[in-house]
Backbone as JSON, one array per atom type, in Angstrom:
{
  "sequence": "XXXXXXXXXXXXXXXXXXXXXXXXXXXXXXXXXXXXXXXXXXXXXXXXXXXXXXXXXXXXXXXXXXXXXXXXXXXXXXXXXXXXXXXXXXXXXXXXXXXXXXXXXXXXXXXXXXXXXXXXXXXXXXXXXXXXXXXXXXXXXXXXXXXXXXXX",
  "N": [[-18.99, 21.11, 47.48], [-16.37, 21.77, 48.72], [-15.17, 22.47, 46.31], [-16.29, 25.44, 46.29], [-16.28, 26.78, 48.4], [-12.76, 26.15, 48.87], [-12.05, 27.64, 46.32], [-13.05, 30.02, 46.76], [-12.24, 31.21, 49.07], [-9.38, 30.93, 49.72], [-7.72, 32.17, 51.05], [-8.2, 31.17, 53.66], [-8.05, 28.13, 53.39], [-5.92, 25.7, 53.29], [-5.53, 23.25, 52.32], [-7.71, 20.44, 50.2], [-9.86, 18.12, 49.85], [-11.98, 16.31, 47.64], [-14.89, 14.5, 47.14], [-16.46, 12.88, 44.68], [-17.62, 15.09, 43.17], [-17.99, 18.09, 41.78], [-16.58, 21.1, 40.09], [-15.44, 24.36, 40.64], [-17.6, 26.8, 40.91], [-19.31, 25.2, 38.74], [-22.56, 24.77, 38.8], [-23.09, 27.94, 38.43], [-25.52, 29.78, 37.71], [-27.41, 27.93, 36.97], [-30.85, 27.15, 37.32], [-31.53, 25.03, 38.84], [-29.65, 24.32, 41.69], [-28.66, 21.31, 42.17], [-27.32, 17.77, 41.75], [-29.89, 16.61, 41.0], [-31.47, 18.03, 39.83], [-34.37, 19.36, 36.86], [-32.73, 20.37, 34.84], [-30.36, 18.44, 33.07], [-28.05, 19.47, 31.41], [-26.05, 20.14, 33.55], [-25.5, 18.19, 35.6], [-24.88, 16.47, 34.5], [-22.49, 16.55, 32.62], [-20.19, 19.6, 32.19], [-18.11, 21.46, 29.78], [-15.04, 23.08, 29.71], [-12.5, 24.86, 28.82], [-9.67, 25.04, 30.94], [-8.22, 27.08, 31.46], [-10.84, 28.93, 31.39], [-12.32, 27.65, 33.42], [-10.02, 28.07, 35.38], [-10.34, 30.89, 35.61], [-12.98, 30.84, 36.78], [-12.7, 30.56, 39.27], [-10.28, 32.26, 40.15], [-11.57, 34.9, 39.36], [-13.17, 34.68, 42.26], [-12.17, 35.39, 44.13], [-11.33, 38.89, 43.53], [-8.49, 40.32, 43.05], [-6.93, 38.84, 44.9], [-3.64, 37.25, 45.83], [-2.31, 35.54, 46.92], [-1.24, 32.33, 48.17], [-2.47, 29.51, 46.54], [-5.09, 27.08, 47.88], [-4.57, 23.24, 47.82], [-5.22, 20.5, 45.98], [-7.21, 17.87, 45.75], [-9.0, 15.08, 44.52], [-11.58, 13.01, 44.25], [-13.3, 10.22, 42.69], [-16.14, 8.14, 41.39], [-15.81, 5.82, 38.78], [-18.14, 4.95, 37.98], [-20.06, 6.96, 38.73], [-23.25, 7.69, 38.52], [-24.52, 9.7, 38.76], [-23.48, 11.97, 39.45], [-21.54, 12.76, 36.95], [-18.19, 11.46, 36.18], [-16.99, 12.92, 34.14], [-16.98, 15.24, 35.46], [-15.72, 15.64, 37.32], [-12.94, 15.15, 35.72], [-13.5, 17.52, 35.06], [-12.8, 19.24, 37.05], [-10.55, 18.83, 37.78], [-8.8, 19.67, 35.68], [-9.45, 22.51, 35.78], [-8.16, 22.65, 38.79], [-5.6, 22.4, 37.8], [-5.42, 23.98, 36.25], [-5.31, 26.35, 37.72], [-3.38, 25.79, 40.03], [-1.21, 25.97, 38.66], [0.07, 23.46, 37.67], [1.15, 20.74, 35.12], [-0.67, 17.82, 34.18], [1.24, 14.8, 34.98], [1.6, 12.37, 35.25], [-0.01, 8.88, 35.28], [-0.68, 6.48, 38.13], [-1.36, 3.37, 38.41], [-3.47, 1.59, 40.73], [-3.19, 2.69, 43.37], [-5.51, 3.71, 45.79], [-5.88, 1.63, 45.62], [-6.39, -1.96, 43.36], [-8.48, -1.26, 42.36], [-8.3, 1.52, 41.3], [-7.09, 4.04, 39.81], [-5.12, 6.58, 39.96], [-3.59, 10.1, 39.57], [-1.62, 12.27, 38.91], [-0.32, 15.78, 39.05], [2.0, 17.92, 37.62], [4.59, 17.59, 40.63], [2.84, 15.87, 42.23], [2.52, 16.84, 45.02], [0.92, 19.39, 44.63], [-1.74, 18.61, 43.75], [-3.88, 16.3, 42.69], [-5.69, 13.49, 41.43], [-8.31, 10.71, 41.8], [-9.45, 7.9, 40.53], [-12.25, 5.48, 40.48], [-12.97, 2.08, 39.37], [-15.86, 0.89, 38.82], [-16.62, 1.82, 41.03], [-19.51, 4.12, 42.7], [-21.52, 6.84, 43.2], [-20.99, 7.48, 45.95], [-17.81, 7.5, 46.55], [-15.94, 5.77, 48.55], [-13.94, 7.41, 51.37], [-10.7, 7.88, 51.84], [-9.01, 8.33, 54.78], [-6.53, 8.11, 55.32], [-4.61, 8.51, 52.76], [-5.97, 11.53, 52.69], [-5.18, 12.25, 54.54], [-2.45, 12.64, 54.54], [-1.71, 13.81, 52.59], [-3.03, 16.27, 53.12], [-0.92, 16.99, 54.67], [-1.05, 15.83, 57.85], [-0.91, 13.24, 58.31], [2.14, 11.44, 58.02]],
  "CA": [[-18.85, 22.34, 48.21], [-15.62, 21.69, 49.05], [-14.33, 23.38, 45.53], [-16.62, 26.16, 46.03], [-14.83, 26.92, 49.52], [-11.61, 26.52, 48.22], [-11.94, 28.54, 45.37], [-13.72, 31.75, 47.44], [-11.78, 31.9, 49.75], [-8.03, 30.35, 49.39], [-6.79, 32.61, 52.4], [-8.56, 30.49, 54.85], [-7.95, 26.8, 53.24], [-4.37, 25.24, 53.1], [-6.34, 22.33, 51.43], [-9.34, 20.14, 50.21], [-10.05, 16.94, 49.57], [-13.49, 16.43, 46.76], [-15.53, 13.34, 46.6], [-17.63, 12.73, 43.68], [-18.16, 16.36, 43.34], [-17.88, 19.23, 40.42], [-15.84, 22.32, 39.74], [-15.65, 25.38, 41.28], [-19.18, 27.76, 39.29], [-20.41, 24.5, 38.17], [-23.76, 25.18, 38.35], [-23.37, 29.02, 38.84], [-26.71, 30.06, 36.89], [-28.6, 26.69, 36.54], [-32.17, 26.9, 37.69], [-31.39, 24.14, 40.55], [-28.33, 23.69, 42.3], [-28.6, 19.86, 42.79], [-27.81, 16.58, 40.68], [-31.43, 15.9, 40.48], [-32.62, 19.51, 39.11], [-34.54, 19.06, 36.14], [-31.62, 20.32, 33.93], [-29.19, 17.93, 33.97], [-27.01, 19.45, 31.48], [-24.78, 20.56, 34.94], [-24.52, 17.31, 36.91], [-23.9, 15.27, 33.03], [-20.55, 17.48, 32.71], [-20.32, 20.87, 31.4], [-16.87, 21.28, 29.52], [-14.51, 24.31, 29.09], [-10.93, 25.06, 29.03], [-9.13, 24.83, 31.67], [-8.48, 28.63, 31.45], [-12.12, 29.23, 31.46], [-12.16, 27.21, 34.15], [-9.27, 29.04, 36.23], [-11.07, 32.22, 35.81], [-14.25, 31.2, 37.95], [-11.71, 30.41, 40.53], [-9.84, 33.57, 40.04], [-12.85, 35.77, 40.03], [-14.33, 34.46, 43.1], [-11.53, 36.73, 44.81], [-10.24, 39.33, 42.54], [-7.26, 40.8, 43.25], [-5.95, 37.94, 45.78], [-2.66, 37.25, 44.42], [-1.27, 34.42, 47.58], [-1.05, 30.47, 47.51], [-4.0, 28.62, 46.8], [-5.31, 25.64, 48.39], [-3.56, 22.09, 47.31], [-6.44, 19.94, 45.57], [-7.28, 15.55, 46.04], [-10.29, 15.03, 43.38], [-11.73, 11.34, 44.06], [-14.87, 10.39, 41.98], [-16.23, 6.8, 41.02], [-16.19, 6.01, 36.94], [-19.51, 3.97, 37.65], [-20.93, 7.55, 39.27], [-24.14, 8.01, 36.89], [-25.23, 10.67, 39.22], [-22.5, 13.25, 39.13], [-20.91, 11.76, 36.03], [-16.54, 11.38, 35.78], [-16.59, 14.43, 33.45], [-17.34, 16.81, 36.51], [-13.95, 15.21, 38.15], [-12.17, 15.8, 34.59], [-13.12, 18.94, 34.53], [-12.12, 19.56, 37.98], [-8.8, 18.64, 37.75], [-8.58, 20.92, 34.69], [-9.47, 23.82, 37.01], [-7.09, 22.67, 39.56], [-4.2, 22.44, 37.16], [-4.75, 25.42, 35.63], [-5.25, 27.81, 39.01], [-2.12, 25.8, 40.47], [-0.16, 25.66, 37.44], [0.98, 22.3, 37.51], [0.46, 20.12, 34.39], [-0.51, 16.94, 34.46], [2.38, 13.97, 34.95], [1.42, 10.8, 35.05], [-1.31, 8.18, 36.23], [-0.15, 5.8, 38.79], [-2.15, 2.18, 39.11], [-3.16, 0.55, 41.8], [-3.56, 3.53, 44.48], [-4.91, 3.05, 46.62], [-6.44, -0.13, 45.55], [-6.31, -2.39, 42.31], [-9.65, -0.6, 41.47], [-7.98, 2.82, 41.45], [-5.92, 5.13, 39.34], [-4.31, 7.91, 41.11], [-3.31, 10.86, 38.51], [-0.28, 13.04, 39.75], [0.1, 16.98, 38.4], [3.26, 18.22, 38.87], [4.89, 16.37, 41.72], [2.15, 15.31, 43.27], [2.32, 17.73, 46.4], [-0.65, 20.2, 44.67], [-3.02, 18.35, 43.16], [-4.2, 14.55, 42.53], [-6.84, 12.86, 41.47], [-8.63, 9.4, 41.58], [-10.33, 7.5, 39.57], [-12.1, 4.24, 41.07], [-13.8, 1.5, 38.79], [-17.08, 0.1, 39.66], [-17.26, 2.84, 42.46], [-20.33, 4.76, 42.34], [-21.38, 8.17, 43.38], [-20.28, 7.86, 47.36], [-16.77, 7.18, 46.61], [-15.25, 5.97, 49.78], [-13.03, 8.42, 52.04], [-9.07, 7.03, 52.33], [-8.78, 8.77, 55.2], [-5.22, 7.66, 55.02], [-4.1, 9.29, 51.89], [-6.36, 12.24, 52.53], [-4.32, 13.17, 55.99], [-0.87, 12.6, 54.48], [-1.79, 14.79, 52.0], [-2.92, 17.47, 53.82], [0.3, 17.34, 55.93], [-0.9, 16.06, 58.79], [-0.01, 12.08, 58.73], [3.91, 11.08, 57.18]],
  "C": [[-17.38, 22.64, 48.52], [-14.43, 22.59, 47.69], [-14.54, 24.75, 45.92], [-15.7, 26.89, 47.07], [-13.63, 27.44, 49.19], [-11.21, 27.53, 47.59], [-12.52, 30.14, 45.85], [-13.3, 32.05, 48.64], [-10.53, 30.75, 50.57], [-7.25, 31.46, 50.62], [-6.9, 31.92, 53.45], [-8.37, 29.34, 54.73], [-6.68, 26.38, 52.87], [-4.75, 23.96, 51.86], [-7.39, 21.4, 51.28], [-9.46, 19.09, 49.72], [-11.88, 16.6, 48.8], [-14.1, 15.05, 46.9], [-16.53, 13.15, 46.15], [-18.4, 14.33, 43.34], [-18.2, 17.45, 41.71], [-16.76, 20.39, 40.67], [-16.13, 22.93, 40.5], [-16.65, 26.04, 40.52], [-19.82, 26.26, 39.08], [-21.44, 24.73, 37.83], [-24.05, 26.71, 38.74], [-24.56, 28.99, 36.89], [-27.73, 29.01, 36.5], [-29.82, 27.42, 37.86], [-32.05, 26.71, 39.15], [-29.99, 23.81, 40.75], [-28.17, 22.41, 42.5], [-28.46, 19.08, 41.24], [-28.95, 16.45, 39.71], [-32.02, 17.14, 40.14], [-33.25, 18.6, 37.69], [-34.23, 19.48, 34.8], [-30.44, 19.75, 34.03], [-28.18, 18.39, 32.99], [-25.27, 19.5, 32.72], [-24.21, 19.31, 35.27], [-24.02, 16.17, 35.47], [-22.43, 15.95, 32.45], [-20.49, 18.55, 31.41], [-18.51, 20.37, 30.79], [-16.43, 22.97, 29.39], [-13.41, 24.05, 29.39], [-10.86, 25.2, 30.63], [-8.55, 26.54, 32.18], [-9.4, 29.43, 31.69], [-12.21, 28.76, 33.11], [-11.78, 27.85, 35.44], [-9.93, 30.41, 36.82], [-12.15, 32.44, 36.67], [-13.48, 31.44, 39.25], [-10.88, 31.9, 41.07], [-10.72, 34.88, 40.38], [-13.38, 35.8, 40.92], [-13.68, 35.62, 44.17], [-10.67, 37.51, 44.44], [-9.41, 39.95, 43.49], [-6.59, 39.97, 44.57], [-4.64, 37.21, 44.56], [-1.42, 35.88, 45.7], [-1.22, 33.13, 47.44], [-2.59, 30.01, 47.5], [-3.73, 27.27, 47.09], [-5.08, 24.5, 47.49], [-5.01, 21.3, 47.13], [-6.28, 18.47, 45.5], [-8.49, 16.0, 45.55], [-10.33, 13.25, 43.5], [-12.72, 11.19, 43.21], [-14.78, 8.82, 41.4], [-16.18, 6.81, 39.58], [-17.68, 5.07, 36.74], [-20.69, 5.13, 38.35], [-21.92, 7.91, 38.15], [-25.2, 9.69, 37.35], [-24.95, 12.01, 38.98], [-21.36, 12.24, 37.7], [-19.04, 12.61, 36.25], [-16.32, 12.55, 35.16], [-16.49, 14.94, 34.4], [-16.01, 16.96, 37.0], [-13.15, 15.57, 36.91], [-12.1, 17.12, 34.79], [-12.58, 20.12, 35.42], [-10.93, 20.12, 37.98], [-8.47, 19.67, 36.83], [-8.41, 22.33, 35.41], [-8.39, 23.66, 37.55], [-5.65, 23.05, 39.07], [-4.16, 23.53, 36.96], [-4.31, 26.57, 36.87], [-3.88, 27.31, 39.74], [-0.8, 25.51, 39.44], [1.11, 24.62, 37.28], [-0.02, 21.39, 36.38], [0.12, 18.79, 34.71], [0.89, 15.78, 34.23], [2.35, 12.9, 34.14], [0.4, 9.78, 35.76], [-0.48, 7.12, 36.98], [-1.52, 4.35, 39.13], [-1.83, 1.46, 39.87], [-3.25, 1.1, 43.13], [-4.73, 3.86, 44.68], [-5.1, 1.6, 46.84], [-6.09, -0.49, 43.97], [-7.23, -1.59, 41.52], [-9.59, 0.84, 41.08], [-6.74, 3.34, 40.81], [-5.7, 6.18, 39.81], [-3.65, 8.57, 39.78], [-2.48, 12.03, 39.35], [-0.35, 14.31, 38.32], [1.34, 17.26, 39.31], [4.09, 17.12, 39.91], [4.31, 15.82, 42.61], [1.3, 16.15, 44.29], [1.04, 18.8, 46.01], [-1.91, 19.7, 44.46], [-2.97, 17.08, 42.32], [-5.14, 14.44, 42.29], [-6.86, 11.23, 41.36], [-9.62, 9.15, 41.12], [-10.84, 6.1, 39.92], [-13.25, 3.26, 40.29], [-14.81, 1.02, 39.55], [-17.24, 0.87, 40.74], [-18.65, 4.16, 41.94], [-20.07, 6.37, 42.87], [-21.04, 8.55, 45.1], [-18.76, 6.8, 47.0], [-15.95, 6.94, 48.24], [-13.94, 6.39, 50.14], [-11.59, 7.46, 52.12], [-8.62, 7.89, 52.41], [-7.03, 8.95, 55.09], [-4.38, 8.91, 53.81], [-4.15, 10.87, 51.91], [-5.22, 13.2, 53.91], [-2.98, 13.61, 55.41], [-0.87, 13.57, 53.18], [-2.1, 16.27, 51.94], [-2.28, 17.68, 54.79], [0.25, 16.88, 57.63], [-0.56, 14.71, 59.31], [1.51, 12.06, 57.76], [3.48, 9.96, 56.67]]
}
């Protein structure tokens, strides 16, 4: 929910922190809104450009033209529920609507079991990637504050 938010209405959110979650549209037009519908193309990972992508985001409020909200994408690679694609394809979104490419992956944040993926310099938009973590990826509160500006 936390993309959908974001993405519909970027005047009211500075920024957003995802866990284990999907895209912004994801399942705009499936049947069932949930994981467990009984279409899972949605929660097994849709794909599109990253342009495609942008555009749900874009559309949700046309003609807003000010900053959008700064994006943290966590998601387990052992989630079988919401599968790792959804978080790929996230980030894709993110990059494209804040037009930062991706950098570089950083291991070892915030644990050994965790890759941390930097667009840009960091400051818009991150993701993580945590082995053996399932589909409740746990919160690091920590990172999540200092990233939304409010610990140093």
């Amino acid at each position: 929910m936390t993309n959908v938010m974001a993405g519909s209405y970027p005047d009211i959110f500075e920024a957003g922190s995802v866990y284990s979650g999907t895209a912004h549209a994801w399942f705009a037009g499936a049947a069932g809104a949930t994981p467990i519908s009984a279409n899972q193309t949605y929660a097994q990972g849709l794909q599109h450009t990253p342009l495609e992508w942008a555009n749900f985001v874009l559309n949700s409020y046309p003609g807003y033209v000010g900053k959008r909200p700064r994006m943290q994408i966590w998601h387990g690679l052992a989630d079988t529920l919401v599968r790792p694609q959804c978080a790929v394809e996230a980030l894709k979104q993110w990059s494209a609507v804040l037009d930062v490419p991706f950098s570089k992956n950083v291991t070892g944040v915030p644990s050994a079991a965790y890759t941390q993926m930097l667009y840009g310099d960091g400051t818009k938009l991150q993701g993580y990637f945590g082995v053996g973590v399932g589909h409740t990826a746990p919160v690091n509160e920590a990172l999540m504050l200092k990233f939304f500006g409010i610990l140093s």
